[in-house]
Each structure stands twice: as structure tokens, then as C-alpha cells.
Z-matrix of the N, CA and C atoms (Angstrom, degrees):
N
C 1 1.448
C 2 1.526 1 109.47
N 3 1.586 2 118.53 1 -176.85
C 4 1.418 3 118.64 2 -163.07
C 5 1.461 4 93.72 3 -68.07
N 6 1.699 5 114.17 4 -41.19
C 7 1.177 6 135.96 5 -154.24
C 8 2.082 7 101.07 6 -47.83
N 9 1.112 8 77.58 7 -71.30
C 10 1.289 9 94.78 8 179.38
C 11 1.714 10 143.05 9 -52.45
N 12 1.604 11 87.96 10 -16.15
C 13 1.307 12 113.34 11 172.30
C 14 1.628 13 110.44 12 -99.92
N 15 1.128 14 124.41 13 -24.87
C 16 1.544 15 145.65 14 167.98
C 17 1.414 16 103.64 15 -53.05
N 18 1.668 17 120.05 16 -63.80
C 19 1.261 18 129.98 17 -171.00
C 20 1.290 19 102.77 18 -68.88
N 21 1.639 20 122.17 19 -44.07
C 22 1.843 21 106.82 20 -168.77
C 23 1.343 22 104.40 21 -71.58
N 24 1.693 23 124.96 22 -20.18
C 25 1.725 24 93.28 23 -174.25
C 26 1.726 25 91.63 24 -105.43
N 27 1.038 26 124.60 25 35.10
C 28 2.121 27 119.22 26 150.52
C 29 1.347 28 83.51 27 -86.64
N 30 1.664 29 123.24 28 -84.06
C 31 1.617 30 98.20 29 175.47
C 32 1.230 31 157.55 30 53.86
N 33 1.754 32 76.67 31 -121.93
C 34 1.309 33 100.40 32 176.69
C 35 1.789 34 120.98 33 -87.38
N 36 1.441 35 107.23 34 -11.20
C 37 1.269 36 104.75 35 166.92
C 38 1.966 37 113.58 36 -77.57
N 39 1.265 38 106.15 37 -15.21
C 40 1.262 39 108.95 38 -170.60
C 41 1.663 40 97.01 39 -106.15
N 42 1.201 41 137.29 40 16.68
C 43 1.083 42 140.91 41 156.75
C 44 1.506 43 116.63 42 -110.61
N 45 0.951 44 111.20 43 -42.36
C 46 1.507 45 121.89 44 -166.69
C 47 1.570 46 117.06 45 -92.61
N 48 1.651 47 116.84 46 63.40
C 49 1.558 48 113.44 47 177.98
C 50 1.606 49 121.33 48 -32.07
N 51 1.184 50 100.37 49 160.06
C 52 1.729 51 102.07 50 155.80
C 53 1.302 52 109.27 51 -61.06
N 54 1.166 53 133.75 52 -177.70
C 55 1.724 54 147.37 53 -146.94
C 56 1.606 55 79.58 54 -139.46
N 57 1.960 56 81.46 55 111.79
C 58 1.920 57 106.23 56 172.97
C 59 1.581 58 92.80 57 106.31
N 60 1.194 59 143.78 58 -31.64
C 61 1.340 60 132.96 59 -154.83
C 62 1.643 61 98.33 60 -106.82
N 63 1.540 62 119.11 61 127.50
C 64 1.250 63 113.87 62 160.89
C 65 1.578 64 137.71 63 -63.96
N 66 1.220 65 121.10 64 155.92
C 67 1.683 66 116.33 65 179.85
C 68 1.280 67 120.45 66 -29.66
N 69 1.191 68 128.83 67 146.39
C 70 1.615 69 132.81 68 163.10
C 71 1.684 70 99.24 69 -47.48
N 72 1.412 71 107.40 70 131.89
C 73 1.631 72 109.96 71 162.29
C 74 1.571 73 86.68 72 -117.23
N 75 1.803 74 99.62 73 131.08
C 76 0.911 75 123.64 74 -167.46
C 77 1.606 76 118.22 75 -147.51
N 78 0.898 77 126.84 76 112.99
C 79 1.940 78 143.03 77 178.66
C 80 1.054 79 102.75 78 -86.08
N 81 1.179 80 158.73 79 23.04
C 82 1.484 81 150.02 80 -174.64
C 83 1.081 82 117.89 81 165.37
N 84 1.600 83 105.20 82 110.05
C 85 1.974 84 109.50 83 -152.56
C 86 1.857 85 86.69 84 -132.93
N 87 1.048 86 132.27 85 146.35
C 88 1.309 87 136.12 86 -176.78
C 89 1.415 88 101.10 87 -170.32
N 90 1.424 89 115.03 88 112.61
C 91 1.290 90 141.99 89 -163.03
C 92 2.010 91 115.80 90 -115.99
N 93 1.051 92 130.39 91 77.53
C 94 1.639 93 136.44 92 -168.14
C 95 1.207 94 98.03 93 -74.95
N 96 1.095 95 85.97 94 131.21
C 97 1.897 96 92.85 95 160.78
C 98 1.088 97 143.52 96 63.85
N 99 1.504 98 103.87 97 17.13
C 100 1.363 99 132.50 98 -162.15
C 101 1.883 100 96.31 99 -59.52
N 102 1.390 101 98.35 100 142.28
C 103 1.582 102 114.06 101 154.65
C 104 1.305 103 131.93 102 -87.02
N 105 1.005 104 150.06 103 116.69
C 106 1.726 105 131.88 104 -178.46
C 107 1.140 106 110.24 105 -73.15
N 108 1.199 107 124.06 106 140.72
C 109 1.200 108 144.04 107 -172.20
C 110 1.351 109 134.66 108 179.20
N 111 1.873 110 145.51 109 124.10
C 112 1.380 111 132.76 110 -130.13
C 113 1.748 112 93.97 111 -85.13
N 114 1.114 113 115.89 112 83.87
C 115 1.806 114 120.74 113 -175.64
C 116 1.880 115 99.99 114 -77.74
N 117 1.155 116 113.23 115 94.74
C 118 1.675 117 120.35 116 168.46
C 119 1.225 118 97.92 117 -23.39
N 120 1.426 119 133.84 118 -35.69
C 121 2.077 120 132.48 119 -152.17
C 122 1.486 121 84.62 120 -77.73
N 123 1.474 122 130.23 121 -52.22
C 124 1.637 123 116.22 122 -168.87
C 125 1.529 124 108.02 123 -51.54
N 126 1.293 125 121.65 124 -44.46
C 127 0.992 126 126.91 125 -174.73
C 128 1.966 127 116.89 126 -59.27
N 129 1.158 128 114.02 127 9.75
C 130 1.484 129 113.38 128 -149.80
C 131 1.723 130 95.14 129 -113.35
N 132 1.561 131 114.06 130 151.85
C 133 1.204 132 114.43 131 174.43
C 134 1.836 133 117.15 132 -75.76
N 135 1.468 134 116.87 133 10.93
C 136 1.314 135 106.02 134 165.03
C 137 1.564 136 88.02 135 -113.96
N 138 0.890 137 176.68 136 -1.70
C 139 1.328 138 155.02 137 160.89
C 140 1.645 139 96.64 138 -65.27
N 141 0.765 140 104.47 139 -25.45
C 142 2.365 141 98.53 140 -176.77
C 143 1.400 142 90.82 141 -86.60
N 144 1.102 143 117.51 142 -45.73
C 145 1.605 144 103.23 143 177.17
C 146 1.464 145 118.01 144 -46.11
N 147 1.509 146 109.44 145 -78.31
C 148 1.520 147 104.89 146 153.96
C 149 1.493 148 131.29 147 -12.38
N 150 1.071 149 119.04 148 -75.60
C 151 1.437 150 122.32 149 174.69
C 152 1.741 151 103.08 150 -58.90
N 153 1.266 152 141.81 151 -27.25
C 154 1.606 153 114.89 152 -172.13
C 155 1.330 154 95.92 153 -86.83
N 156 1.268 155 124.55 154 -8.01
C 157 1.752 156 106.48 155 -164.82
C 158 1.586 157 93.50 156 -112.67
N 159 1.777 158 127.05 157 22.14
C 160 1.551 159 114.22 158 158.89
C 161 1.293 160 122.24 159 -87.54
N 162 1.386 161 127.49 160 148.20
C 163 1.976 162 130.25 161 158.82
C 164 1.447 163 92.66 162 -95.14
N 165 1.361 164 141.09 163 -45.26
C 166 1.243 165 129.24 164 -178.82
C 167 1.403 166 127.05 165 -109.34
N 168 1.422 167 121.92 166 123.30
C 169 1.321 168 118.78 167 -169.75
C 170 1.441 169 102.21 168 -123.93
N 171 1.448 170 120.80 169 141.20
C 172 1.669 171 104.56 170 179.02
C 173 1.712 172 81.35 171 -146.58
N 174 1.605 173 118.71 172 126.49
C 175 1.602 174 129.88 173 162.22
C 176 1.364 175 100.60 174 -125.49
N 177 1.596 176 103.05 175 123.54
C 178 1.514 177 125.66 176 145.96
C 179 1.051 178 136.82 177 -91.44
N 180 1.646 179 135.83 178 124.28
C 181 1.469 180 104.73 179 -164.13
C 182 1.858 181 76.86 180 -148.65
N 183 1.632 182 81.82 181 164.63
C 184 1.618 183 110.72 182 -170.49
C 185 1.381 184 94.28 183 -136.86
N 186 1.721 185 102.23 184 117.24
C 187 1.770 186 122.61 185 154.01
C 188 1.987 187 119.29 186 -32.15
N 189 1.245 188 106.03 187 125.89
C 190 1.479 189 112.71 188 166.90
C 191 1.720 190 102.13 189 -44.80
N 192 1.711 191 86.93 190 126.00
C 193 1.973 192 74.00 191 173.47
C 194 1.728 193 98.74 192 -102.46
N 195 1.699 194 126.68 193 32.86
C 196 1.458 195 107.50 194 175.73
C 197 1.809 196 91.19 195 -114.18
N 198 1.584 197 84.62 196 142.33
C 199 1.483 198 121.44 197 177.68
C 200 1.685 199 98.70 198 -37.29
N 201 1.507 200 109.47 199 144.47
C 202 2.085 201 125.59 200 143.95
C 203 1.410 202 82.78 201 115.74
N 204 1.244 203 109.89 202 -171.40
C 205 1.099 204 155.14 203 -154.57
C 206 1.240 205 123.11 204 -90.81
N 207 1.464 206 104.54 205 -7.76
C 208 2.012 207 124.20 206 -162.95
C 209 1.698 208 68.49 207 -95.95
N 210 1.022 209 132.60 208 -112.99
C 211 1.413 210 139.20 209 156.98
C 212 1.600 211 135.10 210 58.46
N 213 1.536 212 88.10 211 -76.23
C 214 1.238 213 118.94 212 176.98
C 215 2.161 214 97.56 213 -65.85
N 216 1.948 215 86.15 214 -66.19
C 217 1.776 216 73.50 215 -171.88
C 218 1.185 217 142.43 216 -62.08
N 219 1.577 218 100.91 217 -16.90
C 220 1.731 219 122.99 218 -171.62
C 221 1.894 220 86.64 219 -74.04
N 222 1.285 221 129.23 220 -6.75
C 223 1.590 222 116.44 221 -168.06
C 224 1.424 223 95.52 222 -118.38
N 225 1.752 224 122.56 223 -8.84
C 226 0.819 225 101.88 224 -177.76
C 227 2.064 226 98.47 225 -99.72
N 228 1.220 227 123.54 226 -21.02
C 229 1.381 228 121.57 227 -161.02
C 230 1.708 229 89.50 228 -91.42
N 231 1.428 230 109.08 229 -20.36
C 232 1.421 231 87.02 230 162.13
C 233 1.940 232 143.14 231 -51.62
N 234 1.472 233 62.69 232 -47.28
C 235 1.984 234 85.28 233 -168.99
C 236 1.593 235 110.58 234 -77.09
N 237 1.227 236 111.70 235 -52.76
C 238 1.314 237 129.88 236 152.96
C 239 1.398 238 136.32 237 -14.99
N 240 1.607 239 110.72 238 -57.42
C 241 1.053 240 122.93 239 178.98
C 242 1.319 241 119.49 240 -139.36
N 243 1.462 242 122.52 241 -34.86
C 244 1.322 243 133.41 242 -178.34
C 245 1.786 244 103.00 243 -63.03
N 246 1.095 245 132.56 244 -79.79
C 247 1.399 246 146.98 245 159.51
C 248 1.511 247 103.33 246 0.40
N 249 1.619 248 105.94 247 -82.94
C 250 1.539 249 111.95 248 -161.19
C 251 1.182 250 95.64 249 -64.77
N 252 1.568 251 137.60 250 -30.90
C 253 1.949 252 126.68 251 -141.00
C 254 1.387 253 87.54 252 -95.75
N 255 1.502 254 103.89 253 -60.94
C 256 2.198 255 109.69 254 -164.71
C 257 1.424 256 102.34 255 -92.47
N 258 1.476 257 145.62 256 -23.57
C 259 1.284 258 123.11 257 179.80
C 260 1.252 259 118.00 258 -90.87
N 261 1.497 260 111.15 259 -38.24
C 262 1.675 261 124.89 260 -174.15
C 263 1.469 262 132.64 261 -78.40
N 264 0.956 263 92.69 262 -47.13
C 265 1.480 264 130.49 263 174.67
C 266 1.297 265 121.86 264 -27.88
N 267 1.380 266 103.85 265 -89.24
C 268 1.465 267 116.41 266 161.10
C 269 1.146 268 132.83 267 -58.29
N 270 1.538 269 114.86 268 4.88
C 271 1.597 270 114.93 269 -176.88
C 272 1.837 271 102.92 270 -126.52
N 273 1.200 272 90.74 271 41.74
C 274 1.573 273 106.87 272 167.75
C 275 1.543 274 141.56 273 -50.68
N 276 1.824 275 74.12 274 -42.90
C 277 1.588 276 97.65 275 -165.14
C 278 1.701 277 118.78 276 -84.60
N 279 1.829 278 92.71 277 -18.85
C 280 1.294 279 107.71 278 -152.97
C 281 1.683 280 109.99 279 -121.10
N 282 1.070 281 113.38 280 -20.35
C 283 1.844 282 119.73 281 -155.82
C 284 1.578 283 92.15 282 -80.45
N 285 0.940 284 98.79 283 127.70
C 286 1.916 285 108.56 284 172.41
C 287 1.886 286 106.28 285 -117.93
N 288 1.205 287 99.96 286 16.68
C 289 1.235 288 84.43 287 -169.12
C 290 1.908 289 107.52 288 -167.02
N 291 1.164 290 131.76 289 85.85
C 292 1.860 291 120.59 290 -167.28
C 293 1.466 292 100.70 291 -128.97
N 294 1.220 293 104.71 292 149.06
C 295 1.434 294 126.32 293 168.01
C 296 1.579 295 109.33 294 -122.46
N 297 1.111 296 105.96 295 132.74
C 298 1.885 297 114.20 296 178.80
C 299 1.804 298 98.36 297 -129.32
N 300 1.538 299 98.00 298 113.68
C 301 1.769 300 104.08 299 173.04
C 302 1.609 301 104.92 300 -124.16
N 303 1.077 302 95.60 301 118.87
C 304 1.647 303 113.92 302 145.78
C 305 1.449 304 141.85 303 -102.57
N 306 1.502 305 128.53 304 117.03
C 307 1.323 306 103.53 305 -168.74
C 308 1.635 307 108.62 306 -93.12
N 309 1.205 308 111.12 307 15.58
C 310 1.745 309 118.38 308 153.64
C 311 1.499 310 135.29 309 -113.16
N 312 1.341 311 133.20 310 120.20
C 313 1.343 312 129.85 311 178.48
C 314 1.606 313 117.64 312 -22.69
N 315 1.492 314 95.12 313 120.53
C 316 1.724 315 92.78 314 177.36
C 317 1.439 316 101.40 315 -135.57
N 318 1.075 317 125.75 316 -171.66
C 319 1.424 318 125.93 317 -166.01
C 320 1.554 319 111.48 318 93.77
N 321 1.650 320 110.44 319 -63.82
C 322 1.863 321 95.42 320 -162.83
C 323 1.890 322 90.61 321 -82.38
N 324 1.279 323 103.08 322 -29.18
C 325 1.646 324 117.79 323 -172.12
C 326 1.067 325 123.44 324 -161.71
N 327 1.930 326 112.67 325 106.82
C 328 1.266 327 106.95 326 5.50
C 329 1.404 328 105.31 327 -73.38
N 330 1.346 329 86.72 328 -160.10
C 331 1.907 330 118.30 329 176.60
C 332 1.358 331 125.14 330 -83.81
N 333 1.582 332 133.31 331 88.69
C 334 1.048 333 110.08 332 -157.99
C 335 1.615 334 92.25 333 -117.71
N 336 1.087 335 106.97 334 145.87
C 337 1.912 336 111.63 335 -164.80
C 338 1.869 337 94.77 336 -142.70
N 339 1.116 338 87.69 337 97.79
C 340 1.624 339 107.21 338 170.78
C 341 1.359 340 110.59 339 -107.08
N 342 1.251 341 145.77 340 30.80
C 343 1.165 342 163.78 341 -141.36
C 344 1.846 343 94.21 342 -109.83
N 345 0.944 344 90.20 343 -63.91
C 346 2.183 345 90.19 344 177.28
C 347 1.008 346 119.06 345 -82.75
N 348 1.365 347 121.22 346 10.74
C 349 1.532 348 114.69 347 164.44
C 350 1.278 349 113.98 348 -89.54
N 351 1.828 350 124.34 349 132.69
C 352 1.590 351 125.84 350 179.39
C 353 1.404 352 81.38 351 -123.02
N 354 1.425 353 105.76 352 151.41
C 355 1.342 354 146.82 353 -120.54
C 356 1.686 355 96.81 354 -165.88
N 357 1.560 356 121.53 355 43.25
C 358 1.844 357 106.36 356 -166.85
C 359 1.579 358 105.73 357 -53.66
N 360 1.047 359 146.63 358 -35.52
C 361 1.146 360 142.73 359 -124.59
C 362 1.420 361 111.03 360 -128.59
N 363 1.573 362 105.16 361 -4.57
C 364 1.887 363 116.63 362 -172.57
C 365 1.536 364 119.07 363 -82.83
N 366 1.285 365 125.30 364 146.33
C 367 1.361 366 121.31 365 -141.46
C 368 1.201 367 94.29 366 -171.63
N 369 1.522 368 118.24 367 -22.61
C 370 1.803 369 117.03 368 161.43
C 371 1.723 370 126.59 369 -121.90
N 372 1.062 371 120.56 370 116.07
C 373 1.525 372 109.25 371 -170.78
C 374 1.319 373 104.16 372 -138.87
N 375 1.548 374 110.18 373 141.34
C 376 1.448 375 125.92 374 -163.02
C 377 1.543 376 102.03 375 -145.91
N 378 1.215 377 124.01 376 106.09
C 379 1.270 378 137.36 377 166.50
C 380 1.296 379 123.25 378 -94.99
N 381 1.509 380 131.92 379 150.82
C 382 1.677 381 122.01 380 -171.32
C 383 1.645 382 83.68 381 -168.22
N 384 1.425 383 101.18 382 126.26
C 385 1.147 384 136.73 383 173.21
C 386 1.520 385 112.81 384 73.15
N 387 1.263 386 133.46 385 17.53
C 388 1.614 387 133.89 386 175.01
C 389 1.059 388 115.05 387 -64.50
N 390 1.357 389 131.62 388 100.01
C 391 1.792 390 119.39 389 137.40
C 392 1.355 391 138.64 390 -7.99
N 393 1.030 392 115.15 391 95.52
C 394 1.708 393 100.41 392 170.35
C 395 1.416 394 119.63 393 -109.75
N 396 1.224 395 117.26 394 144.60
C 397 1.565 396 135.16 395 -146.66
C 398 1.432 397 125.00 396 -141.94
N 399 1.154 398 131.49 397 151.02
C 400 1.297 399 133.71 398 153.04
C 401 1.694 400 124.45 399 -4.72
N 402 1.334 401 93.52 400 -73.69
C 403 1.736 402 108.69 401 -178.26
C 404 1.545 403 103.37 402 -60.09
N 405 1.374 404 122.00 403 -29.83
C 406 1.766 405 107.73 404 165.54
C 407 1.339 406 98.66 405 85.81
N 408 1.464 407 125.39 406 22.25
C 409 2.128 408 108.29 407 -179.88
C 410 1.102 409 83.72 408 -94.74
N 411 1.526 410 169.91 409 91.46
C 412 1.120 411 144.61 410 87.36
C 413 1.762 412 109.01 411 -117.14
N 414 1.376 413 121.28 412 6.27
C 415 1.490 414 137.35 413 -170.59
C 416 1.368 415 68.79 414 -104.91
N 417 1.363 416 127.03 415 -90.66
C 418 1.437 417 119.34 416 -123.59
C 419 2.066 418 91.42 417 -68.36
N 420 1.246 419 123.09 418 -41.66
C 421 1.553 420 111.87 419 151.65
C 422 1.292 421 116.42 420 -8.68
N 423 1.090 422 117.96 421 -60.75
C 424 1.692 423 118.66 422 -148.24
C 425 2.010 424 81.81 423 -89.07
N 426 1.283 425 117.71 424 -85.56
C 427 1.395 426 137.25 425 -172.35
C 428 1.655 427 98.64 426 -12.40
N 429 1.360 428 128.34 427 -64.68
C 430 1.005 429 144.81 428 -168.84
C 431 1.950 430 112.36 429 -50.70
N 432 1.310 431 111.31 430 -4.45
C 433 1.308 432 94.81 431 -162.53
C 434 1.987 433 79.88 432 -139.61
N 435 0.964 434 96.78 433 36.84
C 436 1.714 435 116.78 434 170.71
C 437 1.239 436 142.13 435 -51.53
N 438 1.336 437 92.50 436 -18.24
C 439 1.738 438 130.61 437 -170.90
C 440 1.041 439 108.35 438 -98.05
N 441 1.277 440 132.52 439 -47.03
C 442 1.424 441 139.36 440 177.60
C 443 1.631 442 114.20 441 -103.76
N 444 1.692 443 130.66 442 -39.02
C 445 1.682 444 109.10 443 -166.12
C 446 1.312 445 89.26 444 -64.14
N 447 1.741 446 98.63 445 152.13
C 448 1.021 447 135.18 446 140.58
C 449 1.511 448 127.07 447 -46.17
N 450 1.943 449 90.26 448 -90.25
C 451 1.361 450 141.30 449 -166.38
C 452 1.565 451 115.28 450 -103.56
N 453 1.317 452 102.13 451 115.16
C 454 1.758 453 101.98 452 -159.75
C 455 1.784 454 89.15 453 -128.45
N 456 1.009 455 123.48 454 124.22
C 457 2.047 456 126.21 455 145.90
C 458 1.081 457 124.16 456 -128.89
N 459 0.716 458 120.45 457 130.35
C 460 1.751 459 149.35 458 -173.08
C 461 1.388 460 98.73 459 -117.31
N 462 1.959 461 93.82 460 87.08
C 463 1.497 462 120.24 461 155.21
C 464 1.340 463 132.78 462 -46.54
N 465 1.733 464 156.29 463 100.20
C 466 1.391 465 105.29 464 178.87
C 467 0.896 466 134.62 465 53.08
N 468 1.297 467 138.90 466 11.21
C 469 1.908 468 139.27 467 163.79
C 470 1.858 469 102.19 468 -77.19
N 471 1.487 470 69.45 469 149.25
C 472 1.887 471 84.12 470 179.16
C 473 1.405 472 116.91 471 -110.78
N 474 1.222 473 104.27 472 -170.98
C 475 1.541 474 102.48 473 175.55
C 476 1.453 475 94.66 474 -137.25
N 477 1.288 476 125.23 475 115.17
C 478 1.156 477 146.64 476 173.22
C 479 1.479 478 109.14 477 -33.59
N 480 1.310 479 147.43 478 157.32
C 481 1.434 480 167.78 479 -140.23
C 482 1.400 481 141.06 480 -152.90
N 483 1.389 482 85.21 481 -71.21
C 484 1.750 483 107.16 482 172.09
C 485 1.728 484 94.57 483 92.04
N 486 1.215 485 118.24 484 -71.03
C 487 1.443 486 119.93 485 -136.30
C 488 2.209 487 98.05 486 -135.34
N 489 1.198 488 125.38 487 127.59
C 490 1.295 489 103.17 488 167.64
C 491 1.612 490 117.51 489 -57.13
N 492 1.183 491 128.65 490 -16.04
C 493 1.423 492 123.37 491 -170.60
C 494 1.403 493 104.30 492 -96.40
N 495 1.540 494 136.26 493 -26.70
C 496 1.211 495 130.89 494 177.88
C 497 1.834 496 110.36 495 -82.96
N 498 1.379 497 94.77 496 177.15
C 499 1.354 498 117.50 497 -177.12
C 500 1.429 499 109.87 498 -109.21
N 501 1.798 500 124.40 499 125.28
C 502 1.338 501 116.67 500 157.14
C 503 1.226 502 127.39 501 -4.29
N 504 1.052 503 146.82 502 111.55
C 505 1.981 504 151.41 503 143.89
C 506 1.592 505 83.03 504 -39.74
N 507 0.913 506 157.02 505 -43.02
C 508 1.136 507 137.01 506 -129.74
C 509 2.004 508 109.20 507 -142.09
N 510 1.245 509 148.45 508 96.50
C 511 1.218 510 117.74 509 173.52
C 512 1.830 511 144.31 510 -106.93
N 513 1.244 512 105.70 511 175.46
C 514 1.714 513 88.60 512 -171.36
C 515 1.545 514 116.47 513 -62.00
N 516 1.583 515 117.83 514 -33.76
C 517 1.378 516 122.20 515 158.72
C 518 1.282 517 121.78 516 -46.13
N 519 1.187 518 135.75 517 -20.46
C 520 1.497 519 144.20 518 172.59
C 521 1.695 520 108.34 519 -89.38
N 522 1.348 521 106.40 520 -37.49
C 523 1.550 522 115.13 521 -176.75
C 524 1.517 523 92.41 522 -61.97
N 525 1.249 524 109.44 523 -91.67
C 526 1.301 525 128.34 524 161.10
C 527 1.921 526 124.61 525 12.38
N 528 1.258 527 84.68 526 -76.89
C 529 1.883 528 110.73 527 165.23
C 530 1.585 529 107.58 528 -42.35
N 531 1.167 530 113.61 529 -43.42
C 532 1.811 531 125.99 530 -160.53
C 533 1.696 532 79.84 531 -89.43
N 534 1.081 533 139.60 532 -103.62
C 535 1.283 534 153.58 533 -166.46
C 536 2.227 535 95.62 534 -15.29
N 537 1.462 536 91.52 535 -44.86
C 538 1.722 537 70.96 536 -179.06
C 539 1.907 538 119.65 537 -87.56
N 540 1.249 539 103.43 538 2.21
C 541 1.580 540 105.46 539 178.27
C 542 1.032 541 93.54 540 -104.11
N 543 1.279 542 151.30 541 -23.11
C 544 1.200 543 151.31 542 -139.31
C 545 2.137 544 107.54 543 -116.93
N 546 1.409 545 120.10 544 -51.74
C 547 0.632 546 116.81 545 -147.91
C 548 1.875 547 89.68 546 -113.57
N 549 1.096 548 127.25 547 78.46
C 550 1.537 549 164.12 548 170.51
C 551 1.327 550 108.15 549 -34.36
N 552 1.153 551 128.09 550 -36.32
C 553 1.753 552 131.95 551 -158.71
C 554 1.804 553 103.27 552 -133.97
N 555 1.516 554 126.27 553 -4.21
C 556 0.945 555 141.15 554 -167.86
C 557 1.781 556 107.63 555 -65.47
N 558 1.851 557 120.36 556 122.04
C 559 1.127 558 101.49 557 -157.83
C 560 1.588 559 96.72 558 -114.54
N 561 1.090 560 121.40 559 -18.41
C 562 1.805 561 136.78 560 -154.14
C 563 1.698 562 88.22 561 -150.65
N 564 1.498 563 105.13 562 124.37
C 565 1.292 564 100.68 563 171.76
C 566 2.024 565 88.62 564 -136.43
N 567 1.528 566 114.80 565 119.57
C 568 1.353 567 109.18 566 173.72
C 569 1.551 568 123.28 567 -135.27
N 570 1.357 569 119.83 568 139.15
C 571 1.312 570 142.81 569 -178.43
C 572 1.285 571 127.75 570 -76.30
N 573 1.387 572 144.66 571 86.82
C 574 0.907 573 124.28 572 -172.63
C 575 2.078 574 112.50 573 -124.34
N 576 1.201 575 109.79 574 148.45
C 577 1.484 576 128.36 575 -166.48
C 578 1.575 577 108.76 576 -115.49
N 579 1.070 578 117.05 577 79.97
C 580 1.758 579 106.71 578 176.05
C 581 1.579 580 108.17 579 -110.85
N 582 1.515 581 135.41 580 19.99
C 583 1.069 582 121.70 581 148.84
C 584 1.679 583 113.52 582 -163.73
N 585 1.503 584 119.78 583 171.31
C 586 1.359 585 137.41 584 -151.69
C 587 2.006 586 105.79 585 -59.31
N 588 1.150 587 112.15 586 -27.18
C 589 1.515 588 125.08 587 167.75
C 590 2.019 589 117.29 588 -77.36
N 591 1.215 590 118.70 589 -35.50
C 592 1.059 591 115.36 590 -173.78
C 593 1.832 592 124.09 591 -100.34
């Protein structure tokens, strides 16, 4: 689609210097509307460059709206693995500041486990659309970097279910509880609800 052809040459123009000129060094990368999709450029030794030399990172991304199974997995190997390995990853040392938006439930499905990523230097965090669950990888995410956030919102995140007739394994009063023993230096903590799932 146009869509899709739009996004590979931002890209690839933002990967692919002129010939003689080194990579963009860049502190502040903010990406809208991203599609998932297996783009060879993530895979490339200047896209890690990029990402180790940001403090601010902000990705938005929007679910394939075509039908099967291509679909589903390209949204699930995105989030899954693409995110934490090539976007996060390498910007360990440096990011003081990330936003992660989804406008589809992620966490129970797919699986997104940000749990081993340290973050020394982060002090702003903005989540939109995360699951939270039992297993705790997107709590103990947040908890873990306790010392330093500031500024914490919790977009639209849910609390996982299972079943309409059962009750959370897990609740926001417990989330909640952990986030205030836990998170020591925390100055703005905000909630926000913009649709019928979150």
C-alpha cells in the first residue's frame, strides 16, 4: 500500500546516508504511526547507532488492519522482539526519556517482556495500550527503574482477565501499592482511559 511504501523510504532515507557522510547523530527520534513490518534497515549497523546515541525516544504504532494470520504475526514478532532487541536495546545507556504507543492490547498478546531492559538514565516513561498481568513483565519494567523516573502515565493499559466471569489474578491496588514503595523519586504519576478495553 501507499502506506507502506511512504514509511520504507522515511527509513530508508534516515538510514541510508549519502556516500562519504557518516550516520545521523541524533538525541531525539519520534516515529508516528509506524506499521510493523520485517524492514532489513532495523536490522542494520546504523539503525543501533541511531538508537545508542538517543535520550528521547517516542514509537507509535498501529495494528495491520488486513485479515489472516500474516497480520496477527508480523504484530506479534514486532512487539515481541523487534521493539525490545533493535529499538530498546541499544539505547540503554542513554534514553532519559521513552514513550511506547499501541493502539491495540499488547502484553497478554502478544508477549511483550521488557523486564531486562535497564534504562540508567530514565526519568520519563509513557506507556499506551500495555497489558498488565499476572507474570508482572511490564510492572516489574516500570518498578525497576525506581531510582531515577520521575514522570510515569499509564495510557489505556489494562489489567488482564482471562474470562468475563473471573476476577484479575492480579490487581491495580497491588500494582499501585508496588509503584508507591517502589518508585522513590517518582514526581507526576498519571492515568489515562481513552477507550472501552483500557
Amino acid at each position: 500500500s501507499k502506506y507502506f511504501m511512504l514509511q520504507t523510504f522515511i527509513i530508508q532515507s534516515l538510514l541510508s546516508p549519502q556516500s562519504g557522510h557518516a550516520p545521523p547523530f541524533l538525541r531525539s527520534l519520534t516515529l508516528n504511526n509506524l506499521i510493523p513490518f520485517p524492514a532489513p534497515e532495523y536490522q542494520s549497523d546504523t539503525f543501533e547507532f541511531i538508537m545508542s546515541n538517543l535520550s528521547s525516544l517516542s514509537l507509535t504504532t498501529h495494528a495491520l488492519r488486513f485479515k489472516g494470520r500474516r497480520g496477527e504475526d508480523m504484530w506479534s514478532w514486532f512487539w515481541s522482539e523487534m521493539v525490545p532487541e533493535r529499538f530498546l536495546e541499544p539505547a540503554q545507556k542513554t534514553l532519559t526519556s521513552l514513550t511506547l504507543f499501541s493502539d491495540q492490547p499488547i502484553g497478554q498478546f502478544p508477549t511483550v517482556d521488557l523486564s531486562w531492559l535497564r534504562f540508567s538514565r530514565l526519568t520519563t516513561l509513557t506507556l499506551s495500550g500495555f497489558t498488565f498481568n499476572e507474570q508482572c513483565n511490564t510492572e516489574d519494567f516500570v518498578v525497576y527503574h525506581g531510582r531515577t523516573l520521575q514522570h510515569l502515565t499509564l495510557d489505556t493499559c489494562a489489567m488482564h482477565i482471562g474470562s468475563k466471569e473471573s476476577t484479575p489474578l492480579r490487581s491495580w491496588a497491588s500494582v499501585y501499592q508496588r509503584f508507591a514503595d517502589r518508585l522513590t523519586t517518582l514526581l507526576e504519576f498519571k492515568t489515562v482511559r481513552r477507550t472501552g478495553w483500557g
